[in-house]
N, CA, C and O atoms as CSV, one atom per row, in Angstrom:
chain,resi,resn,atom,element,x,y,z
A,1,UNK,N,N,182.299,166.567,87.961
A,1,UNK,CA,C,182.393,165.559,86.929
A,1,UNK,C,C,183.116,166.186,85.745
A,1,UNK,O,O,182.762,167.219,85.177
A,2,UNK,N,N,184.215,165.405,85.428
A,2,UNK,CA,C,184.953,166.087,84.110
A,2,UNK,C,C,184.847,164.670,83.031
A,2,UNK,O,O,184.536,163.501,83.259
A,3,UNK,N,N,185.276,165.414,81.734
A,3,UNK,CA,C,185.435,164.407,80.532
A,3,UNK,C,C,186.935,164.375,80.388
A,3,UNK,O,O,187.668,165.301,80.734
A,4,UNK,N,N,187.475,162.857,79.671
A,4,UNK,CA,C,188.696,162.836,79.567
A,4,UNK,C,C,188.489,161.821,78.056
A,4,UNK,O,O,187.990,160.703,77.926
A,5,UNK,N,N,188.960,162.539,77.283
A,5,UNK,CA,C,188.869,161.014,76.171
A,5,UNK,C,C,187.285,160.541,76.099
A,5,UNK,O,O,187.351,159.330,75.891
A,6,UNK,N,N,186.209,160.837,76.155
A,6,UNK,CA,C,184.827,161.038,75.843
A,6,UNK,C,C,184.736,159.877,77.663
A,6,UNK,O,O,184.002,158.889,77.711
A,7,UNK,N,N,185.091,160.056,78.164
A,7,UNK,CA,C,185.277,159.254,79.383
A,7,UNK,C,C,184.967,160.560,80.610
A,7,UNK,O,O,185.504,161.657,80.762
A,8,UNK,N,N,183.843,159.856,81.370
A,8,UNK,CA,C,183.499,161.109,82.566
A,8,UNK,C,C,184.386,160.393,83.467
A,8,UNK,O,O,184.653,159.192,83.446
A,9,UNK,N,N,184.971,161.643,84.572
A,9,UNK,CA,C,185.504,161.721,85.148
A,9,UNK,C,C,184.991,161.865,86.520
A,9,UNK,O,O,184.823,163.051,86.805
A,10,UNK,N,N,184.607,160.823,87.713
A,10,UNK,CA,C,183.788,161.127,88.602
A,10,UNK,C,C,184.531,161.110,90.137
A,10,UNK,O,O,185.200,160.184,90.596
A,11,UNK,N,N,184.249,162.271,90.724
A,11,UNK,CA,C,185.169,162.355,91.916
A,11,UNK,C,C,184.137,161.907,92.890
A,11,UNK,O,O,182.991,162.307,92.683
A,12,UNK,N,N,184.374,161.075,94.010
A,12,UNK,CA,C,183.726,160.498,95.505
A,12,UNK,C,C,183.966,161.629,96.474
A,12,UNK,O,O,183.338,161.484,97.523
A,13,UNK,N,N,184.505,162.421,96.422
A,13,UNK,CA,C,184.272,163.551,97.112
A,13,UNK,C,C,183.441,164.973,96.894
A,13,UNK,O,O,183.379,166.085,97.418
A,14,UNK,N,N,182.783,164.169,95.685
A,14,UNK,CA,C,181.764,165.340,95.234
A,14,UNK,C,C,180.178,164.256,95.242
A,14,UNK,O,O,180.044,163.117,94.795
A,15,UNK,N,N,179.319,165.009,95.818
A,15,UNK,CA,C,177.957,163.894,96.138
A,15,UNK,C,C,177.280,164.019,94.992
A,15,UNK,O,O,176.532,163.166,94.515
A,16,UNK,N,N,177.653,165.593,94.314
A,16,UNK,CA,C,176.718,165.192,93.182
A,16,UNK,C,C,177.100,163.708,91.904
A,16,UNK,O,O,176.277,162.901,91.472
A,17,UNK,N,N,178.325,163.770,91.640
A,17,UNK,CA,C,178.796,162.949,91.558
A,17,UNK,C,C,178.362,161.179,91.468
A,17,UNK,O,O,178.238,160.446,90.487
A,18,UNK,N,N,178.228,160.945,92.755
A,18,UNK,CA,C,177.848,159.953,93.515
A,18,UNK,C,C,176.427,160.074,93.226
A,18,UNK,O,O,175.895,159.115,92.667
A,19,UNK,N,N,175.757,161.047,93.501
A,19,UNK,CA,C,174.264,160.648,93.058
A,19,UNK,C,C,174.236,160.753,91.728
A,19,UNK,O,O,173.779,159.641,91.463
A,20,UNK,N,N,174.389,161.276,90.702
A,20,UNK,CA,C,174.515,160.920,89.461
A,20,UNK,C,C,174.770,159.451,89.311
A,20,UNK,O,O,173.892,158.861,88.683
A,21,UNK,N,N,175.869,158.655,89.787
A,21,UNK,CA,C,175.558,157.188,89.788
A,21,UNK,C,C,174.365,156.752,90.545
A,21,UNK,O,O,173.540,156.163,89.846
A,22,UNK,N,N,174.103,156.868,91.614
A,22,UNK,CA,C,173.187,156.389,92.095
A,22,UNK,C,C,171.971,156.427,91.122
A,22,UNK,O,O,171.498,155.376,90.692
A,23,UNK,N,N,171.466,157.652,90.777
A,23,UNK,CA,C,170.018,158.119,89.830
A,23,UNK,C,C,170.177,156.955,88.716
A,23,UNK,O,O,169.240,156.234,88.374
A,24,UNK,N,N,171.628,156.861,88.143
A,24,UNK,CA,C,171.542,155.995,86.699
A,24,UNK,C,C,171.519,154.528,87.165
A,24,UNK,O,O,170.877,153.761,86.449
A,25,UNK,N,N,172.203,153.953,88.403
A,25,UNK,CA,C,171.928,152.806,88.697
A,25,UNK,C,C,171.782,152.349,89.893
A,25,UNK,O,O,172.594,151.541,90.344
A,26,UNK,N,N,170.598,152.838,90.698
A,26,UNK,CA,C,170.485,152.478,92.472
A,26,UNK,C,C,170.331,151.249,92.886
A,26,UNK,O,O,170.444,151.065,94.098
A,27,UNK,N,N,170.012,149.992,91.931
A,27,UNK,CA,C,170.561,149.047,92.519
A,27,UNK,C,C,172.174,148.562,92.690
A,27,UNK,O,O,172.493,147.470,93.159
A,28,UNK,N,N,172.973,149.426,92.291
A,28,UNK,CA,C,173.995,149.347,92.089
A,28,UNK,C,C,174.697,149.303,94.010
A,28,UNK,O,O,175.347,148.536,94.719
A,29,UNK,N,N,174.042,150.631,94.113
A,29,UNK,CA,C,174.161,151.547,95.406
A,29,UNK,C,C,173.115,151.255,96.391
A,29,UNK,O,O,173.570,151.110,97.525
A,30,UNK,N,N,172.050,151.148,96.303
A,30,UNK,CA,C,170.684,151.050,97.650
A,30,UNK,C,C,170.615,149.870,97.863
A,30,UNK,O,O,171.346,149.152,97.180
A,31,UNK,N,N,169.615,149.159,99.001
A,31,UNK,CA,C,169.185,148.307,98.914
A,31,UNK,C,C,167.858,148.097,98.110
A,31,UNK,O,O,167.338,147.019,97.823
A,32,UNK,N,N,167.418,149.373,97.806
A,32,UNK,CA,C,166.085,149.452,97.259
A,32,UNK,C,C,166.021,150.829,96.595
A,32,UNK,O,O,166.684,151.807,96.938
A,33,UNK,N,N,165.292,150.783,95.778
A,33,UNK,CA,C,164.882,152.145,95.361
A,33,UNK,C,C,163.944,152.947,95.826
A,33,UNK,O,O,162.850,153.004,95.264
A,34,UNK,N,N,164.230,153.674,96.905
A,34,UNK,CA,C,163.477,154.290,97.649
A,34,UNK,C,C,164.121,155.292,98.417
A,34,UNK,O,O,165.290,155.111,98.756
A,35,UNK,N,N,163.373,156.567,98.812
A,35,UNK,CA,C,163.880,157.932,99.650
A,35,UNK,C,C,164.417,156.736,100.670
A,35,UNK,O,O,165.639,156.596,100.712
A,36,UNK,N,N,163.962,156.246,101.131
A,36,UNK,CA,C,164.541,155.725,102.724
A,36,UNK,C,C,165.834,155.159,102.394
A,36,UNK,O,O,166.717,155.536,103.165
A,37,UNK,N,N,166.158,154.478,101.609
A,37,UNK,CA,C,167.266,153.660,101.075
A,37,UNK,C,C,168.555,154.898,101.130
A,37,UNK,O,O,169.562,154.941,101.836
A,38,UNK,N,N,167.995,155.943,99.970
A,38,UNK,CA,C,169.020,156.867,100.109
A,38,UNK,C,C,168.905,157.844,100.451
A,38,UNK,O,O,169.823,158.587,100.102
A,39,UNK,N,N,167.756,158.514,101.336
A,39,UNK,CA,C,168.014,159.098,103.136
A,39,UNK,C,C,169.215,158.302,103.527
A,39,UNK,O,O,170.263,158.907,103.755
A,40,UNK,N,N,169.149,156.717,103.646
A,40,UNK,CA,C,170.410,155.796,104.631
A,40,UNK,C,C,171.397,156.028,104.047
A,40,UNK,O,O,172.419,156.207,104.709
A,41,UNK,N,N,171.440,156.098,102.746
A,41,UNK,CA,C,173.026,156.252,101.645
A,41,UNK,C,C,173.543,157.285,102.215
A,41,UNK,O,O,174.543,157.121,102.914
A,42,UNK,N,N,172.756,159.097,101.979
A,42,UNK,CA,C,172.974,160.099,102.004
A,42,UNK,C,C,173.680,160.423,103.638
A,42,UNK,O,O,174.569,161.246,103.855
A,43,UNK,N,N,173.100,159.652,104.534
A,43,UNK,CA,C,173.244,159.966,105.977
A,43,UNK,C,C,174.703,159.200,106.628
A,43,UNK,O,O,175.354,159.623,107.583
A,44,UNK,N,N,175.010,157.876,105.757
A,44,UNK,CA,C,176.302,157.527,105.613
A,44,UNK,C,C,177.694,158.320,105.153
A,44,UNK,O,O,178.713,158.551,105.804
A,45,UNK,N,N,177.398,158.594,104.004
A,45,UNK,CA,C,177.959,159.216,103.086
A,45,UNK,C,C,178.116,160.313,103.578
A,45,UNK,O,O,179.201,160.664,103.114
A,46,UNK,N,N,177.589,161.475,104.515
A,46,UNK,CA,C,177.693,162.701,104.855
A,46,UNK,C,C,178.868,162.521,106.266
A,46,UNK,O,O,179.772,163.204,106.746
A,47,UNK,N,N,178.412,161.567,106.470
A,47,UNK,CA,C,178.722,161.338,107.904
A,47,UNK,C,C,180.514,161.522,107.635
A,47,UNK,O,O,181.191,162.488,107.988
A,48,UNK,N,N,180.887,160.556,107.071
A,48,UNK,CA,C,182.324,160.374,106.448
A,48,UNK,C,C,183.185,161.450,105.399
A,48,UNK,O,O,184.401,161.574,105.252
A,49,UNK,N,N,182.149,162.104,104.799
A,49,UNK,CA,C,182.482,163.436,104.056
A,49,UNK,C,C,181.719,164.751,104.183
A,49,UNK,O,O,181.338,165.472,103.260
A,50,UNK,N,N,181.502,165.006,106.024
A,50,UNK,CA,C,180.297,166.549,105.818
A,50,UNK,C,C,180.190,167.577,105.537
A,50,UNK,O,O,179.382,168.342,106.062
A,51,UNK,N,N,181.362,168.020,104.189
A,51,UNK,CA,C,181.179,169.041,103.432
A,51,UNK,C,C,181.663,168.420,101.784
A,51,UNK,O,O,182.587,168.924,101.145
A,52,UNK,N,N,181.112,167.647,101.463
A,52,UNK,CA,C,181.331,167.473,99.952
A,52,UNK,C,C,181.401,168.610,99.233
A,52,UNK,O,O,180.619,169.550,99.374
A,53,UNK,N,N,182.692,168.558,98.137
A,53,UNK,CA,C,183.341,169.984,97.210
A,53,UNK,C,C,182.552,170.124,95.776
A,53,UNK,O,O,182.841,169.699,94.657
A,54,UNK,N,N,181.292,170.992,96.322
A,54,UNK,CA,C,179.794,170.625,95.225
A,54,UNK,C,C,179.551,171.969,95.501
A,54,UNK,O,O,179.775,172.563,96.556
A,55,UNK,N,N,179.106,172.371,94.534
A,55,UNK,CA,C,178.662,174.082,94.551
A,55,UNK,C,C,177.444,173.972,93.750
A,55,UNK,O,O,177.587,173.309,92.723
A,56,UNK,N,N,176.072,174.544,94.004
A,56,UNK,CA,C,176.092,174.352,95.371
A,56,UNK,C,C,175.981,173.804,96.116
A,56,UNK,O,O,175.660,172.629,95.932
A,57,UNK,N,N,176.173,174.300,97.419
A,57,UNK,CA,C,176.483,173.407,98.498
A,57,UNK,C,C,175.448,172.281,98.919
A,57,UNK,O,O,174.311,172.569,99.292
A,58,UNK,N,N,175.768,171.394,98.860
A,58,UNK,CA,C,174.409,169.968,98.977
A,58,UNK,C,C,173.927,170.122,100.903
A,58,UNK,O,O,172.913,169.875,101.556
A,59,UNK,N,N,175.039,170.555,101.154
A,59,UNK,CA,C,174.110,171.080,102.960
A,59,UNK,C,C,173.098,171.792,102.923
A,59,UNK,O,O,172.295,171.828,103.855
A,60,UNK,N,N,172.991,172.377,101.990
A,60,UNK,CA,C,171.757,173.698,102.022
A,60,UNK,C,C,170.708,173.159,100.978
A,60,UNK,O,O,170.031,173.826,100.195
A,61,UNK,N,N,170.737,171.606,101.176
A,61,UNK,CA,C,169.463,171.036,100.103
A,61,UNK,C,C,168.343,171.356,100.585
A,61,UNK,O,O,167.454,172.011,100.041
A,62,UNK,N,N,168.374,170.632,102.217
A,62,UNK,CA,C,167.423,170.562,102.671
A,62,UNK,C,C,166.558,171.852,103.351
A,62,UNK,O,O,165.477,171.696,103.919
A,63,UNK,N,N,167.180,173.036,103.200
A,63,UNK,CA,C,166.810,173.971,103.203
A,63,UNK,C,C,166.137,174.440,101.723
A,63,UNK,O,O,164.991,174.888,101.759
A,64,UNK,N,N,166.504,174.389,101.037
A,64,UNK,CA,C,165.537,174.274,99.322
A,64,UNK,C,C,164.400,173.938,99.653
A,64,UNK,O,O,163.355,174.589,99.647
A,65,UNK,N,N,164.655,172.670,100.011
A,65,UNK,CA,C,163.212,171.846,99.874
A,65,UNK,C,C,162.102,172.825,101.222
A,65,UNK,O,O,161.036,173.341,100.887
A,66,UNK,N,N,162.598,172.890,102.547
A,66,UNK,CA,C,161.516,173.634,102.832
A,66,UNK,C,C,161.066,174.877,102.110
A,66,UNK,O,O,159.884,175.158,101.912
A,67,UNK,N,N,161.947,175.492,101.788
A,67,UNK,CA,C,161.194,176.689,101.382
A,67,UNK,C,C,160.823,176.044,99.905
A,67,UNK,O,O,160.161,177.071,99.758
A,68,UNK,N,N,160.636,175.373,98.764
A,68,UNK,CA,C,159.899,175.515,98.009
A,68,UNK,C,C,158.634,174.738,98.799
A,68,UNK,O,O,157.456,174.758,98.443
A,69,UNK,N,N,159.232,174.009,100.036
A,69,UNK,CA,C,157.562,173.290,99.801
A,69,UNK,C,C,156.523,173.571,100.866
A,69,UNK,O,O,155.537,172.893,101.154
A,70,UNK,N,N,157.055,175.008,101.529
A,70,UNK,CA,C,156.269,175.785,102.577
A,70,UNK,C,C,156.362,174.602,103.491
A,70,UNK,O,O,155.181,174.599,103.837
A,71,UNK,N,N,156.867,173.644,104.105
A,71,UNK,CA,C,156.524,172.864,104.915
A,71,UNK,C,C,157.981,172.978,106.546
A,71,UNK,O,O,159.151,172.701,106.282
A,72,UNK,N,N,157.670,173.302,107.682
A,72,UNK,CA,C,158.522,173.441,108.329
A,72,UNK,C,C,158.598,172.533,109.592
A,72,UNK,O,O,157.606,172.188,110.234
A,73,UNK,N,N,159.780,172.211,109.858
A,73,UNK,CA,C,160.064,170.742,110.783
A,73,UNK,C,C,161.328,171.261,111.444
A,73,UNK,O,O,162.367,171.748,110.997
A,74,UNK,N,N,160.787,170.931,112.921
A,74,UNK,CA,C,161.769,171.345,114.162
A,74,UNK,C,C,162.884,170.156,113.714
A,74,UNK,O,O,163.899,170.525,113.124
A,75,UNK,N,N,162.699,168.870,113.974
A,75,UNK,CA,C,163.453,167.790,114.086
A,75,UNK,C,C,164.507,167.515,112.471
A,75,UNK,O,O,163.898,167.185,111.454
A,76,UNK,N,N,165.781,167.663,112.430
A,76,UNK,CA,C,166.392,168.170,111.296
A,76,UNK,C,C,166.794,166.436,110.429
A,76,UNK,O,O,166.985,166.351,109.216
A,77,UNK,N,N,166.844,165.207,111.411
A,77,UNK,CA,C,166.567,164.115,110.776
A,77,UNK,C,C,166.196,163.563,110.019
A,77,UNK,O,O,164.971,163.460,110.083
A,78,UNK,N,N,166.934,162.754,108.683
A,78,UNK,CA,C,166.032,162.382,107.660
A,78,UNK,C,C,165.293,163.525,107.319
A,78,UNK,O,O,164.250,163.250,106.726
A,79,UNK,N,N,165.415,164.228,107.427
A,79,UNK,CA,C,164.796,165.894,106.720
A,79,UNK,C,C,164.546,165.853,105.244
A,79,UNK,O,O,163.622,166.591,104.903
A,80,UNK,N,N,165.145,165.161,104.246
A,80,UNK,CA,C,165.322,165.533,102.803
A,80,UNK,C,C,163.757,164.442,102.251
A,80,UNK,O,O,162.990,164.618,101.304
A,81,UNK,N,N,163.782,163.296,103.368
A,81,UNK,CA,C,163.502,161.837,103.149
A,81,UNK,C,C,161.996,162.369,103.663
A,81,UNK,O,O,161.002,162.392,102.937
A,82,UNK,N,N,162.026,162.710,104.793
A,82,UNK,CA,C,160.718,162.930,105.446
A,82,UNK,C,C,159.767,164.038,104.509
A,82,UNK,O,O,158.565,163.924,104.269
A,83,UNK,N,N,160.712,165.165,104.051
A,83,UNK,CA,C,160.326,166.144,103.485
A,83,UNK,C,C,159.457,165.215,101.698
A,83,UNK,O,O,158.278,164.862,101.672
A,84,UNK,N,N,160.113,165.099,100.890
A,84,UNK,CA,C,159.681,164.382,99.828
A,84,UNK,C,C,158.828,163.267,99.957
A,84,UNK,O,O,158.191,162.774,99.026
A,85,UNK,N,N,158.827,162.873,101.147
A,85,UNK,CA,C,157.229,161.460,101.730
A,85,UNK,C,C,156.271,162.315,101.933
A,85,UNK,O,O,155.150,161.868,101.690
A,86,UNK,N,N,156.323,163.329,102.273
A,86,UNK,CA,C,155.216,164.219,102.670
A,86,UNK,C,C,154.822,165.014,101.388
A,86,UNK,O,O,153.759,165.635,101.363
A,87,UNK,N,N,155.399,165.004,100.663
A,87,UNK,CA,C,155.190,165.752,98.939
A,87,UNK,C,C,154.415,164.634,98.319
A,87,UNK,O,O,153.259,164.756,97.914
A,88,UNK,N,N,155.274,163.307,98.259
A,88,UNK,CA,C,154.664,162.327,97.081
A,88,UNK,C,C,153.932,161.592,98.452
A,88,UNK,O,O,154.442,160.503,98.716
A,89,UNK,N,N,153.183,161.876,99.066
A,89,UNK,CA,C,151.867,161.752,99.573
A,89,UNK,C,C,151.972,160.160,100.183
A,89,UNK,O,O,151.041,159.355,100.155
A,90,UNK,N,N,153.247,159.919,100.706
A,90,UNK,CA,C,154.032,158.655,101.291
A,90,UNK,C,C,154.487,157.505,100.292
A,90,UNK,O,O,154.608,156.329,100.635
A,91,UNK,N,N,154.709,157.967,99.086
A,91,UNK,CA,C,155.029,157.192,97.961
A,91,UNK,C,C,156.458,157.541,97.797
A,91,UNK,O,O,157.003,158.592,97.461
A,92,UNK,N,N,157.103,155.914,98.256
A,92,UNK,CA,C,158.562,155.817,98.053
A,92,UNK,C,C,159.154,155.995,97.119
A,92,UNK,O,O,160.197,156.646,97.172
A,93,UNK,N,N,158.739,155.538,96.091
A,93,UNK,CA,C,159.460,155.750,94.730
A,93,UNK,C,C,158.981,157.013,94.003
A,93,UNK,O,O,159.392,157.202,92.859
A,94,UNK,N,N,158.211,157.824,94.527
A,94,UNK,CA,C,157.615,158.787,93.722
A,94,UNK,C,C,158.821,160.041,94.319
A,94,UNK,O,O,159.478,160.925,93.768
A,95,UNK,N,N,158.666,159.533,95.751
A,95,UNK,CA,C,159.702,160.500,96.603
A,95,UNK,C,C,161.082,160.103,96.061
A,95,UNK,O,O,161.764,161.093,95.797
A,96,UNK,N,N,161.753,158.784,95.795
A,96,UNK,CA,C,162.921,158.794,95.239
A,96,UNK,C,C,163.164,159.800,93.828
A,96,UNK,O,O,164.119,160.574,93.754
A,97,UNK,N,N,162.393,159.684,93.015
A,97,UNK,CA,C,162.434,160.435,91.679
A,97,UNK,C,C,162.123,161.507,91.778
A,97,UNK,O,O,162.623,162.151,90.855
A,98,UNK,N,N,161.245,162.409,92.744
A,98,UNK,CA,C,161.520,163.168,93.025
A,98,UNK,C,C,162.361,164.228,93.471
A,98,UNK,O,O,162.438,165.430,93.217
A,99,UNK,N,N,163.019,163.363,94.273
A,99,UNK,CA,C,164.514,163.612,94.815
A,99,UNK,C,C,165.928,164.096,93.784
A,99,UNK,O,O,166.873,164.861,93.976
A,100,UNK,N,N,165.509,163.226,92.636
A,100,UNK,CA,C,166.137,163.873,91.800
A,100,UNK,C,C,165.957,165.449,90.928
A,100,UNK,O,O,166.796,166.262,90.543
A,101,UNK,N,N,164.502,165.415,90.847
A,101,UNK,CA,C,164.059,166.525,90.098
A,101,UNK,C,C,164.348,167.851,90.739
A,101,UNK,O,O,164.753,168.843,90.134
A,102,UNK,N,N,164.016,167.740,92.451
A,102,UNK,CA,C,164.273,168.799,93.159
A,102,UNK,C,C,165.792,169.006,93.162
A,102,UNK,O,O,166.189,170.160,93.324
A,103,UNK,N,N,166.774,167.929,92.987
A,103,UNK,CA,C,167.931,168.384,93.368
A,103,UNK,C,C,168.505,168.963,92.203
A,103,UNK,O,O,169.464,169.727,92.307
A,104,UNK,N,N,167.968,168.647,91.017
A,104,UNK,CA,C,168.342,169.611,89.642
A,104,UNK,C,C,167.855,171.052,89.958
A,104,UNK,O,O,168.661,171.946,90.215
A,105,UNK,N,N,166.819,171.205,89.938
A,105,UNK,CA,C,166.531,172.517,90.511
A,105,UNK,C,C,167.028,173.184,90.931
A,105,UNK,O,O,167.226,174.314,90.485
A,106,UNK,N,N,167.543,172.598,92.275
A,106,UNK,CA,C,168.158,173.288,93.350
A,106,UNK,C,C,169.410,173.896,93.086
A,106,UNK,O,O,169.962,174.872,93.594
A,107,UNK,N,N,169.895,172.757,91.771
A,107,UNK,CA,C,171.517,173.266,91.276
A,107,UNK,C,C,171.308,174.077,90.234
A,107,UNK,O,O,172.298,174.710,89.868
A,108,UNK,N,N,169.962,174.302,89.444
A,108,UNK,CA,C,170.245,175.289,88.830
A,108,UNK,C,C,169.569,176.350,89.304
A,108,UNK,O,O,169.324,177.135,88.389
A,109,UNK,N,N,169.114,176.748,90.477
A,109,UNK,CA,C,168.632,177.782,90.894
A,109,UNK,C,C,167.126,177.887,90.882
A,109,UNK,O,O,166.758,179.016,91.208
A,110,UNK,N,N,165.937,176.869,90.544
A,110,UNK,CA,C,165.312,177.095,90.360
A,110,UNK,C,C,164.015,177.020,91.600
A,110,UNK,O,O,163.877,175.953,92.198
A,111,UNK,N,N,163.327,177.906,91.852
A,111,UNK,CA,C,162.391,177.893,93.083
A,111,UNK,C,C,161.250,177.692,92.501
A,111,UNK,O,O,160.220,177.616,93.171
């Protein structure tokens, strides 16, 4: 994300990007506000771009999340979605906003 003229500058080939819109307006983007909604966004969106130019690397989210949350899963599916339902104790929207908090973290390094 760059500034131009007090104007951000947002590239679609960067997810953080894209979720930055999403976080400020997911009805914009989801059908709902919920991990599952954008688990479906995220799993689209990867599909068509599976290395978004994001440092760090948003592939290695879902590796964050296990190791901060000691929790380990053979099946790598919906991984980010499943992982944060199992944190906010099957609460969709707790897991959506969550989703954000961990992914700040994650970009600034924090365990």
């Amino acid at each position: 994300m760059g500034n131009y003229n007090n104007t951000k500058i947002l590239e679609s080939n960067k997810i953080y990007d894209v979720l930055y819109l999403i976080e400020k307006h997911p009805e914009r983007y989801l059908s709902s506000k919920t991990i599952t909604a954008l688990q479906d966004f995220l799993n689209g969106y990867l599909t068509g771009n599976p290395y978004p130019k994001d440092m760090p690397p948003f592939e290695n989210f879902s590796g964050f999340l296990l190791i901060t949350t000691g929790l380990e899963y053979t099946d790598n599916r919906n991984l980010i979605a499943r992982i944060l339902l199992h944190e906010s104790n099957g609460d969709e929207l707790k897991a959506f906003n969550n989703f954000f908090k961990s992914l700040e973290d994650y970009k600034t390094g924090v365990e």
